[in-house]
C-alpha positions in Angstrom: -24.5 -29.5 -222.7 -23.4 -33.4 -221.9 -19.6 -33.5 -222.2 -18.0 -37.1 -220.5 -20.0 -37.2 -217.1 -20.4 -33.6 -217.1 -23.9 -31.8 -217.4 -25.2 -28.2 -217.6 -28.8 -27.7 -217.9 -31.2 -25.3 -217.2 -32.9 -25.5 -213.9 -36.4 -27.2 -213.2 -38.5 -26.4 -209.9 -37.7 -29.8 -208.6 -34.4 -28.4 -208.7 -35.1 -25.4 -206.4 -33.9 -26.8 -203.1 -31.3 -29.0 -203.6 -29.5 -25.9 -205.7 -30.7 -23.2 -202.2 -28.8 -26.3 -200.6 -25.8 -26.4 -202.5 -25.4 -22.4 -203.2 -25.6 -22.2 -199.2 -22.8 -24.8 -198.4 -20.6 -23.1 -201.0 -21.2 -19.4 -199.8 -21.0 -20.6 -196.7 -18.2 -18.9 -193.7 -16.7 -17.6 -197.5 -17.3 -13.4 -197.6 -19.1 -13.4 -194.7 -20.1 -15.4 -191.1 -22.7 -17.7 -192.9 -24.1 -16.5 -196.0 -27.4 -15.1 -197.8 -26.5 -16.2 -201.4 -29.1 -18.8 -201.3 -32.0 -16.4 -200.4 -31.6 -14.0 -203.1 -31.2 -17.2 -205.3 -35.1 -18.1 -203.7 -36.6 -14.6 -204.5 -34.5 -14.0 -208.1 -36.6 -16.8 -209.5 -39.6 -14.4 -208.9 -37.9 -11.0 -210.2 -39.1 -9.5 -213.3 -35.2 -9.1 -213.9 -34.8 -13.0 -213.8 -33.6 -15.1 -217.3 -34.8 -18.2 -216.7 -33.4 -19.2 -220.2 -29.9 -18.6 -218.3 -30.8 -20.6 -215.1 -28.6 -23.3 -214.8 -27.1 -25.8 -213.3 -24.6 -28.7 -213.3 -24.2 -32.1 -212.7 -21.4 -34.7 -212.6 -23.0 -38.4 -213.0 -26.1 -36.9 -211.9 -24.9 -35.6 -208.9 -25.5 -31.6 -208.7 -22.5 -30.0 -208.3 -23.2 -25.8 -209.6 -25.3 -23.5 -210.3 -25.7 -20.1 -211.9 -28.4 -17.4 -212.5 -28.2 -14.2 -214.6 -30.6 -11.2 -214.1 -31.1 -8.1 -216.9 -29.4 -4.7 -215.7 -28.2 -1.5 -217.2 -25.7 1.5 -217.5 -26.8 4.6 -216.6 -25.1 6.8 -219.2 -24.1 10.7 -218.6 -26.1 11.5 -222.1 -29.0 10.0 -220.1 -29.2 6.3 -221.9 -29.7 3.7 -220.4 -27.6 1.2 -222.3 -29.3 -2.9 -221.6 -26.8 -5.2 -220.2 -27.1 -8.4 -218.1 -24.9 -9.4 -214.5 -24.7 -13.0 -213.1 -24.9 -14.8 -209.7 -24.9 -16.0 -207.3 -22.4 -18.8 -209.8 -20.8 -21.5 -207.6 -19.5 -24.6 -207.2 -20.0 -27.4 -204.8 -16.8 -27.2 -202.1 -15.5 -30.8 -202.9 -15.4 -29.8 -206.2 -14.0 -26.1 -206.6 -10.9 -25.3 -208.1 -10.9 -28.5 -210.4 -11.9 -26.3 -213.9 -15.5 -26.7 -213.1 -16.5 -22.9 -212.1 -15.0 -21.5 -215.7 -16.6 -24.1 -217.7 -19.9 -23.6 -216.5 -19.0 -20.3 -216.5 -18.2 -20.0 -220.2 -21.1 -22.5 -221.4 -23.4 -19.8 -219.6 -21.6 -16.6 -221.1 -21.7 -18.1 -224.7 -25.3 -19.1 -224.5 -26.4 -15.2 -222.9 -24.5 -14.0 -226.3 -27.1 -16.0 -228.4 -29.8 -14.4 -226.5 -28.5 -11.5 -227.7 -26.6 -9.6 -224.6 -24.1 -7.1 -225.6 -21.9 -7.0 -222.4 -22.0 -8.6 -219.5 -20.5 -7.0 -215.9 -19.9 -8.7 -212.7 -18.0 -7.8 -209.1 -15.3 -10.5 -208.8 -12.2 -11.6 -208.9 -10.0 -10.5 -212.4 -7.7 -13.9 -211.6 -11.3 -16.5 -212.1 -12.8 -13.9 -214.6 -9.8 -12.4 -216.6 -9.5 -16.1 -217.8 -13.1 -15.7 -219.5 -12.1 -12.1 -221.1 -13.5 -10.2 -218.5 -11.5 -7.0 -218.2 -11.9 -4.1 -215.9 -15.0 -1.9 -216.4 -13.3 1.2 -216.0 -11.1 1.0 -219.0 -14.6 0.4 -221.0 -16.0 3.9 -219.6 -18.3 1.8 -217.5 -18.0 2.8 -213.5 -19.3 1.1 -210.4 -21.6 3.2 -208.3 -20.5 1.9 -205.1 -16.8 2.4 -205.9 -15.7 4.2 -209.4 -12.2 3.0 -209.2 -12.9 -0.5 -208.1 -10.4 -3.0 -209.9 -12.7 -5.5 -209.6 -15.7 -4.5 -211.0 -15.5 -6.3 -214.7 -17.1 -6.2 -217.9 -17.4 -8.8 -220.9 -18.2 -7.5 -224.4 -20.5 -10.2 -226.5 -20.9 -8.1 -229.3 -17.5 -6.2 -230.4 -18.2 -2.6 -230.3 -21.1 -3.0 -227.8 -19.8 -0.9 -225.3 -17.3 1.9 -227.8 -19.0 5.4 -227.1 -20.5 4.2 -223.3 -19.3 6.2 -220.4 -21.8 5.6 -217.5 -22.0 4.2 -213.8 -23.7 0.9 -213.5 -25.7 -0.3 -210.2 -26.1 -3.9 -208.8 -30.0 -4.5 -209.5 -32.5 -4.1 -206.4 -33.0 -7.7 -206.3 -29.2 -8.5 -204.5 -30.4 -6.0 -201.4 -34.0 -8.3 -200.6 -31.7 -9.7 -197.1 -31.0 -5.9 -196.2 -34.5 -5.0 -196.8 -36.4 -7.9 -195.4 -33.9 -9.2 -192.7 -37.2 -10.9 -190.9 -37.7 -13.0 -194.0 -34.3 -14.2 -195.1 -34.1 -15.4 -191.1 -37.4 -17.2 -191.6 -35.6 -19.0 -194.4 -32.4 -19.9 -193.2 -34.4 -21.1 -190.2 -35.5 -23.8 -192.4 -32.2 -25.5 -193.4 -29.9 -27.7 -191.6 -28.0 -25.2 -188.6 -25.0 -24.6 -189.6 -22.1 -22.6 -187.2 -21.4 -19.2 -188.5 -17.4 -18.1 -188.9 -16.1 -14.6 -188.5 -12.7 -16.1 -190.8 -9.9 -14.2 -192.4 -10.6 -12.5 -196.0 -14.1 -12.5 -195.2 -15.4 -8.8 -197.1 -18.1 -8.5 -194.3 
């Protein structure tokens, strides 16, 4: 998509650290004291779960400013299907460009183009205010519960297909690949080793 100077594309492996770059600057000091966005970025391009037809990124005059990835999960259902959906991120914007309109728009390019894949729903942990904006709507008034927290307001859901979701009532879990920091903590400091240093931040609002 080319709109003015504006440029979503699909990612190419020349890409690969210069988007690990720009997905750790973004994260960075935000929900936690540094970050580990940019790792599970490295090892998602590797997971069977991965769509690299919904790897993207996005430039302004050439200059890359976002990124987004989406991986294949499911619903566990209580009749015991398991209903195929997809979940996204890490999405994010470059700091010196964030809340300009650019986060939504790349946003919305990536949602429309995973509904001519052919995804039926799509559910994501985040903010209602940035996703509500895009249709997403709490899970839990789809029947659709988060593992980690069955209540949680902010786990959200998007139908693609209308009806996708009518007769669902399950519990979804964030795929294995978000965890590979927790269950390789020697590996994701190997990595981060090899970018710039960068001080870490205990801030306010941070989740962790």
């Amino acid at each position: 998509m080319t709109e003015k100077n504006i440029t979503i594309r699909l990612e190419k492996k020349d890409d690969y650290r210069a988007v690990e770059n720009l997905t750790r600057d973004s994260f960075w000091n935000v929900y936690r004291p540094g970050c580990m966005e940019h790792y599970v970025l490295h090892c998602y391009r590797d997971d069977p779960a991965f769509v690299p037809e919904l790897d993207f990124v996005m430039e302004m005059n050439g200059e890359l400013i976002g990124q987004v990835i989406y991986v294949r999960s499911e619903i566990d259902c209580a009749d015991g299907r398991r209903i195929p959906v997809m979940t996204f991120g890490p999405i994010c914007i470059a700091p010196a460009y964030k809340r300009q309109g650019y986060g939504k728009k790349l946003l919305d390019y990536s949602v429309e183009q995973a509904g001519k894949m052919g995804a039926g729903a799509l559910v994501i942990t985040g903010n209602i205010l940035f996703y509500g904006k895009s249709g997403f709507v709490p899970a839990k008034t789809k029947g659709i519960r988060y593992a980690d927290d069955p209540d949680a307001e902010y786990f959200l859901v998007k139908e693609l297909v209308p009806g996708f979701l009518d007769g669902v009532s399950g519990t979804y879990r964030d795929p294995e690949g978000y965890f590979v920091c927790e269950k390789n903590p020697e590996a994701f400091e190997e990595f981060e080793a090899s970018f710039p240093k960068k001080e870490k931040l205990k801030l306010p609002g941070q989740l962790f």
